[in-house]
N, C-alpha and C positions, 0 to 999 in steps of 0.2 A: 804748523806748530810754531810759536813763539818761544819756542825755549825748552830744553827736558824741567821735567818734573822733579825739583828736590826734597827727596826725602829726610825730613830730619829727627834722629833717633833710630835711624836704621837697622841697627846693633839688639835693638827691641822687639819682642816676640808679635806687638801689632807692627812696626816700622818694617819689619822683614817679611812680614804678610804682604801688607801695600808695596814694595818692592815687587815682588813675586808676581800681584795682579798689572803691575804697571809695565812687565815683561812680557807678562804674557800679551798683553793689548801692543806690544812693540812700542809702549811710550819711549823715549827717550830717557830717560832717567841719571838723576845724580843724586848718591849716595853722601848724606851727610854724618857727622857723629864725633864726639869726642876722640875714639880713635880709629884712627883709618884703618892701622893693621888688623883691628877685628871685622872691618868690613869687608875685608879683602875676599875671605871662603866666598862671600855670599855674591860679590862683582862675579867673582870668577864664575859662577853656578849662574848666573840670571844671563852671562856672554854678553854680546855687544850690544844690550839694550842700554847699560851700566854704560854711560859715556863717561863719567869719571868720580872719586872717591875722593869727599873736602875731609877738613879735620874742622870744627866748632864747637864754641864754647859759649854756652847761652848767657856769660856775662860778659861776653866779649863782643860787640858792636861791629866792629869791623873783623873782624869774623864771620860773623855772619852776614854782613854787607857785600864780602867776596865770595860767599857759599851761594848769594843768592844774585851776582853779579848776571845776567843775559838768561836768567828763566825763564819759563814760561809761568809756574807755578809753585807753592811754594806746600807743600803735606807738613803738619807737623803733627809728632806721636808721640813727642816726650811729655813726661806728665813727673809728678802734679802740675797741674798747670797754670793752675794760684802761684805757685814758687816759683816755675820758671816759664810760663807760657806768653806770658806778654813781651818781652824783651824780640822772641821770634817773630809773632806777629808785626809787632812796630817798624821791625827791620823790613819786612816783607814788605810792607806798605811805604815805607822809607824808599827802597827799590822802585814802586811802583810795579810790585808781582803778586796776583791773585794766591788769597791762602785759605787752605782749610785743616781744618784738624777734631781730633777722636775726641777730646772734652768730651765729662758728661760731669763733667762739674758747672752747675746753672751759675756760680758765682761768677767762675771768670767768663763766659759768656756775655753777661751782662758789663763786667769792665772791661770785654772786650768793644764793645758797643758805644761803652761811655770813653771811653780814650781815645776808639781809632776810626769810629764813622765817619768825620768830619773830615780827618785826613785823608781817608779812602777815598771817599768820595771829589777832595779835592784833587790826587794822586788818579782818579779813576779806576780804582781795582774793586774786584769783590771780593769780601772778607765773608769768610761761612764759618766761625766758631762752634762746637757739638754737633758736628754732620755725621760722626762714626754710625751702628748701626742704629741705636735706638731712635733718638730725635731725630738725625736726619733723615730714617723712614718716613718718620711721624711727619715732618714738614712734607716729603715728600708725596704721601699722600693726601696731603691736605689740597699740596699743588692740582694734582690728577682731581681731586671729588669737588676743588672750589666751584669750577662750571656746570657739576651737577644740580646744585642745590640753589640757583638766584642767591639772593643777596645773605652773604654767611655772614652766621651770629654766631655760631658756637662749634668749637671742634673738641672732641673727645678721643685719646689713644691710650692704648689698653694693652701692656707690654709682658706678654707670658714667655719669661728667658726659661724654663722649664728648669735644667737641672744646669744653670751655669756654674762655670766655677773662674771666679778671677784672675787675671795674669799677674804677676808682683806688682806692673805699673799699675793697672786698675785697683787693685788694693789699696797700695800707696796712696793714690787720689779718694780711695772712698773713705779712709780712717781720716782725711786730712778734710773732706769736705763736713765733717763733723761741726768741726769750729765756726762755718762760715753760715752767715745768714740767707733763708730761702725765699720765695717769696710765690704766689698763685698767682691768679688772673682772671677775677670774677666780677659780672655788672662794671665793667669798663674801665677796673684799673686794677693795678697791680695793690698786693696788700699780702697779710701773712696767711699762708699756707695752712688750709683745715683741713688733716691728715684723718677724717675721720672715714670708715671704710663703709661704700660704696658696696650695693648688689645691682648687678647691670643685667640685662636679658641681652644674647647676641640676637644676632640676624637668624639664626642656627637654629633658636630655641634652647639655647643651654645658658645656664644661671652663672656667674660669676660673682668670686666679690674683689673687689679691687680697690687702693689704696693710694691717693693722692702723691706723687714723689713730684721731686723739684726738676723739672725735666728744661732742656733749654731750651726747647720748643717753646716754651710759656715765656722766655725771655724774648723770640725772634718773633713768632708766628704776629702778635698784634701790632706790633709796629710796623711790620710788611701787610698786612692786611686791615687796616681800620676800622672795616666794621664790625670785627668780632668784639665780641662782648665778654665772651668767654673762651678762655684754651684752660682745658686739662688734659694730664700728664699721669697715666696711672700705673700700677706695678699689679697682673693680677697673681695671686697668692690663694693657699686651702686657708681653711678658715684659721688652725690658730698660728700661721707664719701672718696672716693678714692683720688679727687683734694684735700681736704682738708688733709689727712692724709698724700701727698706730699708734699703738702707745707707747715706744720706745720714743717717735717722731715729736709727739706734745710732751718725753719726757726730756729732749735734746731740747726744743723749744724752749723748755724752763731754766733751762740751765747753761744755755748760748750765750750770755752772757757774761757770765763769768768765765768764760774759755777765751783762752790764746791761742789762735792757730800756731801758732810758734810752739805752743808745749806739745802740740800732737804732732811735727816733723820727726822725733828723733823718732816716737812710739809707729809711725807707719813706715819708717826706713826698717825696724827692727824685724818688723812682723812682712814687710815684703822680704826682707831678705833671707826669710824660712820658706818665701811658698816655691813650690816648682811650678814652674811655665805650664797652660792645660794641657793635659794629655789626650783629653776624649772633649770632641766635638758635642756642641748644647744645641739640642733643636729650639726653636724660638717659633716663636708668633705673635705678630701685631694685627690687632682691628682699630681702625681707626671708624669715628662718625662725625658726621660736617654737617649740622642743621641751619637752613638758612629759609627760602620757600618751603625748600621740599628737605628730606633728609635722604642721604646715603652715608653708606659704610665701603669701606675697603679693606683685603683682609691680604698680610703678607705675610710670607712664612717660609722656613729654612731649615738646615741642619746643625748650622755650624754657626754660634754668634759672631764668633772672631775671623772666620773667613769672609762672613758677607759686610763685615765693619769694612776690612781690607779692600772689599771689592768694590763699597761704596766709597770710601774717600780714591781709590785709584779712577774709576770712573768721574767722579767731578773732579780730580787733579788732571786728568785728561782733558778735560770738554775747560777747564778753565785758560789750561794753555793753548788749547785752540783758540781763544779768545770767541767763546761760546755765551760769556757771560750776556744776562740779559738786564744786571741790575747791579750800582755799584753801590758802596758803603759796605758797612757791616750788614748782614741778609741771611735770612733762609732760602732755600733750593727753593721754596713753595713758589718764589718767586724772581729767585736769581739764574735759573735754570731751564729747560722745559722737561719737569717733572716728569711725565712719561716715557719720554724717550729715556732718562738716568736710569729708571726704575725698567728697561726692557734693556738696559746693558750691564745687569748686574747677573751674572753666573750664580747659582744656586740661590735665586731666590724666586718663589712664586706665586704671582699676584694678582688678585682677583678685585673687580668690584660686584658686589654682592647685586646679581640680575633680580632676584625677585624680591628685593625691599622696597617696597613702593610707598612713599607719601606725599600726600600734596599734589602738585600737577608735572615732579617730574619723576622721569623714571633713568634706572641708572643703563648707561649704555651696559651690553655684553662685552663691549671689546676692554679687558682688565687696561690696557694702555691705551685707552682713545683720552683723542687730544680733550683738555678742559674743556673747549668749547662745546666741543660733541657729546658730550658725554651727559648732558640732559634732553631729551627727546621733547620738554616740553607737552606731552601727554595729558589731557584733563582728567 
């Protein structure tokens, strides 16, 4: 280990999650947050995994320069992350300590990308911006199905949060992602988002419709992988949360324009500061499909979205301070990590590649975690 793992925003209903997973694994751990006294219950509850308890202030530089002084890693959870998530990043990379964080905002993703690749890369660290649960699945399976399928053109993921319900910070970020510009990923470049809703057949036999969302995967997945041609990013939905949720999408789209992200900060401060933290656990499930020679799917699934978020950025804040990484800059897991093993050290989630989908000349291995390479039989 190169240093414990700091969590930043700990005080937070996901930060004190990722805490909790990084305890349990006996990471090392350092509790970051505006104030320490609230951190204190939860040092004392997690015992001597907690090596110690900073104070920072995400406009404060050198605060966070000594939050993140002899890391290994650097988690961060505070959100919105347009408002305040680059200044952490930077610092982190400023350090030269590998950082990830729950974004599922595709905006700052992509200024994550545009601001800090270069440095990273020069600094040597991996930067993994929206690795929480949804996208970072989503890469993460992409990782495990890319050696099924020869040469990938196109990946597809398909995200059924079933009955989630928000945390204040998720809310917070998703009234504030309103304002910002989204953008898809089809015929080899990026362009605006055709939110128009999709009916997919699984693996299964069972009909879906599902509904184009600006996922960050669409931000990472092509620049780590080249030859795709295409990544989407879907939400699946009954049919009229599905029309609705399309046509709410082309009616933001009309009217993006004339918004201020700055007018919708006070309006998602107001409205988080009414919800209560979840109470009951959201089963979830992702399929993902990777067409390339052949196609495969892989299919993941859970009980609980906000624990298996936890479990996954504590698992890559683990393997990053080990200095596990495989790839530096800004990155997806698909490719910064080795995807199977992540995806077989995550507690309550269970993942399959679907054995009897067969096209083209491969076929998908049985073993849900065999390595990429194994994982096409090459079969005619």
């Amino acid at each position: 280990m190169n240093g414990p793992v700091v969590v930043v925003g700990a005080t937070g209903h996901t930060g004190g999650l990722v805490a909790r997973a990084l305890a349990a694994r006996g990471t090392p751990t350092r509790l970051a947050g505006r104030r320490p006294e609230a951190l204190a219950p939860l040092a004392d509850a997690l015992g001597p995994a907690v090596v110690d308890v900073v104070r920072v202030e995400v406009d404060d530089v050198r605060s966070l320069h000594a939050a993140f002084e002899g890391a290994g890693a650097v988690v961060n959870t505070v959100g919105p992350f347009l408002r305040l998530g680059l200044p952490i990043a930077a610092a982190a990379v400023d350090r030269g300590v590998p950082y990830v964080d729950c974004t599922a905002e595709q905006a700052f993703v992509r200024r994550v990308w545009e601001a800090l690749d270069l440095p990273a890369q020069r600094t040597g660290v991996s930067v993994l911006p929206g690795h929480g649960a949804d996208w970072g699945l989503a890469c993460l399976a992409v990782g495990v199905l890319s050696g099924a399928v020869g040469h990938l053109r196109r990946v597809d993921s398909y995200h059924d949060l079933g009955g989630f319900t928000p945390s204040a910070g998720t809310a917070r970020s998703m009234l504030e992602m309103v304002g910002e510009p989204v953008v898809g990923f089809a015929d080899g470049a990026w362009g605006d988002l055709d939110p128009r809703v999709r009916r997919v057949s699984l693996p299964t036999g069972t009909g879906i419709l599902a509904v184009p969302f600006a996922g960050g995967d669409v931000a990472l997945l092509p620049r780590d992988l080249p030859s795709l041609r295409h990544v989407g990013s879907h939400l699946v939905l009954s049919g009229a949360e599905a029309w609705g949720v399309s046509l709410g999408q082309r009616l933001l789209s009309a009217a993006r324009p004339l918004l201020r992200p700055t007018w919708l900060h006070p309006v998602a401060d107001a409205v988080a500061a009414r919800l209560p933290e979840p109470a009951q656990p959201a089963p979830w499930s992702l399929w993902t499909r990777a067409d390339g020679d052949a196609t495969a799917w892989m299919l993941l699934e859970g009980d609980d979205t906000y624990a298996v978020s936890a479990e996954l950025l504590a698992e890559i804040g683990t393997r990053l301070a080990r200095g596990e990484a495989m790839a530096t800059g800004v990155r997806s897991a698909a490719v910064a990590l080795p995807a199977a093993e992540v995806l077989d050290g995550l507690a309550g989630v269970r993942a399959r590649v679907v054995p009897e989908w067969r096209v083209g000349r491969a076929t998908v291995s049985r073993d849900p975690c065999a390595s990429p390479g194994a994982a096409g039989s090459g079969t005619p």
